[in-house]
VOLUM-10265 format. One line per field, with one value per residue: residue in one letter; x, y, z of N, C-alpha, C in turn. Coordinates in steps of 0.2 Angstrom, whole numbers, plus 5000, padded with zeros to 4 digits. Atoms other than C-alpha are relative to their C-alpha. Last residue first. Example, Ala and Ser with C-alpha at 12.3 -4.5 7.8 and 13.67 -1.06 7.14 Angstrom:
// VOLUM-10265
r S,A
n.u 4996,5004
n.v 4994,4994
n.w 4999,5000
ca.u 5068,5062
ca.v 4995,4978
ca.w 5036,5039
c.u 4996,5004
c.v 5005,5006
c.w 5003,5000
***
This chain:
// VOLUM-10265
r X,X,X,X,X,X,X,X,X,X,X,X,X,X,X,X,X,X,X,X,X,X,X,X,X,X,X,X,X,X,X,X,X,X,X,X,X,X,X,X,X,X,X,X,X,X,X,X,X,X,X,X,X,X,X,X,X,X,X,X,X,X,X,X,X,X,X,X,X,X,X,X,X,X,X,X,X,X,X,X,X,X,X,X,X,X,X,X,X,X,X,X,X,X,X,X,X,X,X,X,X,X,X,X,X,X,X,X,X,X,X,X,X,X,X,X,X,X,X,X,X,X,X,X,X,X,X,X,X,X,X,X,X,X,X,X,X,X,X,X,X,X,X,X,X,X,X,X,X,X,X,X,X,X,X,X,X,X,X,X,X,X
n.u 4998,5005,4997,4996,4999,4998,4996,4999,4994,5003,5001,4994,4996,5003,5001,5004,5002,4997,4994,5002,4993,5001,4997,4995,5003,4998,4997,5006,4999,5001,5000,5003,4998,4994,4999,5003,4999,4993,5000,5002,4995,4998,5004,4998,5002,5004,5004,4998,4998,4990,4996,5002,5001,4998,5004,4998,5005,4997,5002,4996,4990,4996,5002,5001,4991,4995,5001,4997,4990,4998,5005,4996,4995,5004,5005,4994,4999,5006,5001,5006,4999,4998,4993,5002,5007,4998,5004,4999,5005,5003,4993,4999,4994,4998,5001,4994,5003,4996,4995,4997,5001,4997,4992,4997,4998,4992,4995,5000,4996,5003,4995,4997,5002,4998,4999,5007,5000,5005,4999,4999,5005,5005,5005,5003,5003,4996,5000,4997,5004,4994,4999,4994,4998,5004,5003,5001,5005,4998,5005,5002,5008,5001,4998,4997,4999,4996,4992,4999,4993,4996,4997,4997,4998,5004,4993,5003,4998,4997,4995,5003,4994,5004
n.v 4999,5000,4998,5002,5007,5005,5008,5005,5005,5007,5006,5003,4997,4992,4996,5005,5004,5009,5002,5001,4997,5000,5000,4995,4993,4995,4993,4994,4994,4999,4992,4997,4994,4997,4994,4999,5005,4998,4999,5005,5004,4994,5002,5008,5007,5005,5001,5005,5005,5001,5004,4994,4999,4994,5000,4995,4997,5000,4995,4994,5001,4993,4999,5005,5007,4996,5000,5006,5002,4995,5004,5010,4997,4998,5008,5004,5000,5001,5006,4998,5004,5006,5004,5008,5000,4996,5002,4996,4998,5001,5003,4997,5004,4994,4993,4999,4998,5004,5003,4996,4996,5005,4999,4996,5003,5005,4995,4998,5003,5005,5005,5006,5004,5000,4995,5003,5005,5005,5003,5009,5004,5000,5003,5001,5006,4999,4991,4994,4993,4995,4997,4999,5001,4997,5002,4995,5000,4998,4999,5005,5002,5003,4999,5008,5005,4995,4999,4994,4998,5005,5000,5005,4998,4993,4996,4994,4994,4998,4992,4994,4995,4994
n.w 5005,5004,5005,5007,4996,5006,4999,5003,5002,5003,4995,5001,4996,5000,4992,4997,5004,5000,5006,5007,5006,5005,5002,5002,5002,4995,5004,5002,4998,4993,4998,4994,4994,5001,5003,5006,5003,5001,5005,5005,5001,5006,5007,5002,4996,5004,4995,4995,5001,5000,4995,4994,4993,4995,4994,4997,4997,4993,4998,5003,4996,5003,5006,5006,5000,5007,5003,5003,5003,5006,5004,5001,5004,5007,5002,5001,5006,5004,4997,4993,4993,5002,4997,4995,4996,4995,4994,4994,4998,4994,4997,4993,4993,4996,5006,5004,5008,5005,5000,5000,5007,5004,4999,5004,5005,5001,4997,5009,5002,5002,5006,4996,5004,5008,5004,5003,5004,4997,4992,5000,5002,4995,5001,5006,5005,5009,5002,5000,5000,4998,4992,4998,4991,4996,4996,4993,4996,4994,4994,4994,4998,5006,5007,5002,4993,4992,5003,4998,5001,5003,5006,5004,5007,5003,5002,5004,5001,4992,5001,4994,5000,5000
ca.u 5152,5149,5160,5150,5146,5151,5146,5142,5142,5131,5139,5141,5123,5111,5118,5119,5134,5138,5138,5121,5131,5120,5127,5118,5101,5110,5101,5101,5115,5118,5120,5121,5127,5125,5112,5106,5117,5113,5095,5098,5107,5091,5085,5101,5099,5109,5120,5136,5128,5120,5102,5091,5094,5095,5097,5106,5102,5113,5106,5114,5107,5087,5077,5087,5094,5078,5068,5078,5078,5059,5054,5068,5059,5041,5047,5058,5046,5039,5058,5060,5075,5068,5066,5054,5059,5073,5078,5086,5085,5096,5108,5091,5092,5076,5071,5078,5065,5072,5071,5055,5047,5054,5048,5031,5031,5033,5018,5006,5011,5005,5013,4999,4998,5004,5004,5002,5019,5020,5036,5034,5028,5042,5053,5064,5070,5076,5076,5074,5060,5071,5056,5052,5037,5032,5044,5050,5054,5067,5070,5087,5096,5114,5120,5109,5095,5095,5093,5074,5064,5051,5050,5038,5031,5022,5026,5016,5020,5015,5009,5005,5008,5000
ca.v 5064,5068,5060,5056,5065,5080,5093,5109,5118,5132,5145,5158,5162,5158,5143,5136,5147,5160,5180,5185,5181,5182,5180,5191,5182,5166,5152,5135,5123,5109,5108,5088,5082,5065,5058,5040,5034,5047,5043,5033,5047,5057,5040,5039,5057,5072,5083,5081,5087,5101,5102,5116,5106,5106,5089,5085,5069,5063,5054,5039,5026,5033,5018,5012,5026,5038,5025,5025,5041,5044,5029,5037,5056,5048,5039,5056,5070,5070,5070,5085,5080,5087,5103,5115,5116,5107,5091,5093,5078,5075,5080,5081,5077,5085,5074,5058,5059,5047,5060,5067,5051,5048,5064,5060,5044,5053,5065,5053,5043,5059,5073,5082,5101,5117,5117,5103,5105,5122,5130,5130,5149,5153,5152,5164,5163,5180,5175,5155,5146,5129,5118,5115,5108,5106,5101,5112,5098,5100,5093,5097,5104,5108,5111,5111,5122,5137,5125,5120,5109,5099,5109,5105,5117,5116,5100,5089,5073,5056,5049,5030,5017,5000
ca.w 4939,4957,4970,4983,5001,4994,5008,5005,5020,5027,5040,5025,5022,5005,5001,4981,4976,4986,4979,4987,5004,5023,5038,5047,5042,5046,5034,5045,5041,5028,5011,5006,4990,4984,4992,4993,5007,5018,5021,5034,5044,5046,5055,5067,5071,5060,5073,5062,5044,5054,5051,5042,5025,5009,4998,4981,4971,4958,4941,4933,4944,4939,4943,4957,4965,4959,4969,4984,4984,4984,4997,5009,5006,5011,5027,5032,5031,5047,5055,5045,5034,5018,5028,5020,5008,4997,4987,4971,4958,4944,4930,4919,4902,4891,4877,4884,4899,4914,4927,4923,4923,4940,4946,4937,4948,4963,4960,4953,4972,4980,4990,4998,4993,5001,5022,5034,5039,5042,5038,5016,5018,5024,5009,5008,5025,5033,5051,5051,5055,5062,5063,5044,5035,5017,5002,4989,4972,4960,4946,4936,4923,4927,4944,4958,4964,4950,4931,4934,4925,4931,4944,4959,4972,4988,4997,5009,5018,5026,5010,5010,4996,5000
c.u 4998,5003,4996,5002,5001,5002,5000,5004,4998,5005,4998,5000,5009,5005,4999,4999,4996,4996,5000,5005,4995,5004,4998,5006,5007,4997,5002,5002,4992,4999,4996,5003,4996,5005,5006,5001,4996,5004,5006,4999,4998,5004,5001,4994,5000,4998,4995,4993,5002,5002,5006,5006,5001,4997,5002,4995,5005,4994,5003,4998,5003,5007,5002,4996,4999,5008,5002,4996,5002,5006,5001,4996,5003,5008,5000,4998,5005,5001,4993,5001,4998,5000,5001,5005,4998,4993,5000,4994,5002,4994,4997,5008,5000,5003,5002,4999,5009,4998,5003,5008,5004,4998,5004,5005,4999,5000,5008,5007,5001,5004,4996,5005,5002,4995,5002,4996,4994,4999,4993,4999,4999,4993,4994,4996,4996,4998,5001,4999,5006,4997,5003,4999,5009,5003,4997,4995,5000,4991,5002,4993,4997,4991,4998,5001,5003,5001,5005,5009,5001,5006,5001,5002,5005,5003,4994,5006,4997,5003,4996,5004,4997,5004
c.v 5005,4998,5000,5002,4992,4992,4994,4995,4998,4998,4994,4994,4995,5003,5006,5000,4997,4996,4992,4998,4999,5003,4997,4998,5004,5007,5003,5006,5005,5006,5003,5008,5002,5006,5002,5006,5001,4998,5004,5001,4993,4995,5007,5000,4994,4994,4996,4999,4995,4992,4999,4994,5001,5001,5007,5003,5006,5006,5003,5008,5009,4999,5005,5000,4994,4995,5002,4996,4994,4998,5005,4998,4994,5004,5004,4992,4992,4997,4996,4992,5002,4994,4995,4996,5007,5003,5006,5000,5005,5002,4994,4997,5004,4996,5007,5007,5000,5004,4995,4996,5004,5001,4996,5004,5003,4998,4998,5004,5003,4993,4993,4999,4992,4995,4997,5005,4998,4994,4996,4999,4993,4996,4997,4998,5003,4995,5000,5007,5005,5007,5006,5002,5000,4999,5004,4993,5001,5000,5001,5001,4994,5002,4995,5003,4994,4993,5005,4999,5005,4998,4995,5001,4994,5001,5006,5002,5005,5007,5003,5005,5006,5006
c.w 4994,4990,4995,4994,4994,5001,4992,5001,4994,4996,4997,5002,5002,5007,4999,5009,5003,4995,5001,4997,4995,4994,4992,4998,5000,4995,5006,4998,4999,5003,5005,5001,5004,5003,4999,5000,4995,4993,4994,4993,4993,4996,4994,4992,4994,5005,4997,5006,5010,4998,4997,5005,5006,5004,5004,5005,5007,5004,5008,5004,4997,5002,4996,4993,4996,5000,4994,4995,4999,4998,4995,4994,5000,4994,4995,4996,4996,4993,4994,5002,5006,5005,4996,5001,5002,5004,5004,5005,5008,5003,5007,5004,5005,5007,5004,4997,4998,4992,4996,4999,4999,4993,4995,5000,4992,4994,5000,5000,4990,4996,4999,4993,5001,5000,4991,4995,4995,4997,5001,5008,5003,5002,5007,4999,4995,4996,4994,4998,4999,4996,5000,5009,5002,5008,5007,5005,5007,5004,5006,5003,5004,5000,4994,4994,5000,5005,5007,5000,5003,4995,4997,4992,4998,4994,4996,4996,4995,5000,5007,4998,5004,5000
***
């Protein structure tokens, strides 16, 4: 039986700003961390936007295998990704694009600190390639960075992308 356990508010199925190249991207719903200055606000209530549905996921994967418009990937942002709430339904995503999309790398942003992640963030580690960690800092915000909005956040390269 396929359950849905989360929301999101918006789904690119091209976008070329959240990750390099062209790439899907999908805002997920719900975040704790509320940061000063967030952009996306909105997204903070979990029960906020539009349920995510199985039509939903299986025209990611669609997306992700079209030949007529190569995608490098799938970007993952929010809202948390790695809300707790959110965590069953983002696993059951990645490890479809792992196995039905190998060639594609999935890239993930969120409000928690790579070292401070629980055993079940953690689980979904192994299906992402780069992680970009850290809550936005209002006064350490840089229009110049690439893919974070304040200094304090990392990109991590948790596989070597090709």
């Amino acid at each position: 039986m396929w359950e849905n356990k989360m929301n999101y508010h918006k789904y690119y199925s091209v976008d070329v700003v959240n990750g390099p190249g062209t790439r899907c991207t999908l805002f997920v719903s719900g975040c704790i961390h509320q940061c000063k200055g967030c952009y996306n606000k909105r997204t903070w209530k979990v029960n906020s936007g539009k349920p995510y549905d199985k039509a939903l996921e299986d025209k990611i994967i669609q997306d992700l295998q079209d030949t007529k418009i190569k995608r490098q990937g799938l970007s993952l942002s929010g809202g948390d990704p790695l809300l707790p709430d959110n965590l069953s339904v983002i696993l059951r995503l990645l490890q479809r694009v792992k196995n039905e999309c190998p060639n594609k790398n999935v890239w993930v942003w969120t409000g928690y600190r790579l070292q401070d992640l629980t055993d079940e963030q953690k689980m979904l580690l192994s299906y992402i390639d780069v992680l970009i960690d850290g809550q936005f800092i209002e006064s350490e915000a840089d229009k110049t960075l690439v893919w974070r909005g304040s200094q304090n956040q990392i990109i991590h390269y948790l596989k070597k992308l090709e």
